[in-house]
N, C-alpha and C positions, 0 to 999 in steps of 0.2 A: 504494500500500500504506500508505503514511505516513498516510492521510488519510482514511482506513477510518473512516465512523460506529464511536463506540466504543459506542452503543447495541444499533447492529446485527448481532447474532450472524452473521448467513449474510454480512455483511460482513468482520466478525472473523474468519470461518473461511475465507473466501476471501485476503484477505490473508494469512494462516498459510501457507495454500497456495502464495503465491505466494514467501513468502519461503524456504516449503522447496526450491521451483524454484531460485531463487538462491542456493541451497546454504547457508542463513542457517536450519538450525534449532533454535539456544538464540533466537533472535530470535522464528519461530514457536512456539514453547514458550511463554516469555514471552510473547506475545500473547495466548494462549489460556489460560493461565494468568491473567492482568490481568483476560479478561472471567469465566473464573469468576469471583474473587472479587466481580464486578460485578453481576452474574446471581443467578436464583433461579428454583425450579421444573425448569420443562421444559429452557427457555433452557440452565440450570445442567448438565443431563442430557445434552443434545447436545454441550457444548460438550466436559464430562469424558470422552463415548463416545468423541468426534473427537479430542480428545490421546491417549487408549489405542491408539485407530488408527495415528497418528503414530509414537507409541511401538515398535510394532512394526516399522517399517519401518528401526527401528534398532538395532546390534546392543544390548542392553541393558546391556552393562559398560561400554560409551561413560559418561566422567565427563560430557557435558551434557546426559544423560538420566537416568543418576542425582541429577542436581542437576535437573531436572525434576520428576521423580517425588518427589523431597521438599519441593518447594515445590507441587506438587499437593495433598500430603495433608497440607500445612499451609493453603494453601486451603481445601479440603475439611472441615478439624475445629477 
């Protein structure tokens, strides 16, 4: 996971995945967050779809998803 091309988006998003496995998800947040801001286009598009995805698999008052979702849409603008 450590070791994830940070070019490569479908790398990025599997690592996320795997750190949600390991029960590590401000870590996968953070990761897919990083490659937004790295990203642009499409890349940018999938990656935001895939953390919304994320997002709901958790209850949404959790503080490390509200500290997600605000460094999301400080990425994002």
């Amino acid at each position: 996971v450590a070791d994830a091309n940070l070019g490569d988006v479908d790398a990025q998003l599997a690592a996320a995945d795997a750190e949600l496995l390991a029960q590590q998800p401000e870590a996968a947040f953070a990761r897919v967050i990083d490659a937004i801001k790295r990203t642009a286009g499409d890349d940018r598009t999938a990656l935001r779809t895939r953390l919304l995805e994320l997002f709901e698999l958790f209850d949404p008052a959790e503080p490390y998803v509200v500290a997600a979702r605000r460094k999301l849409a400080t990425a994002l603008y």
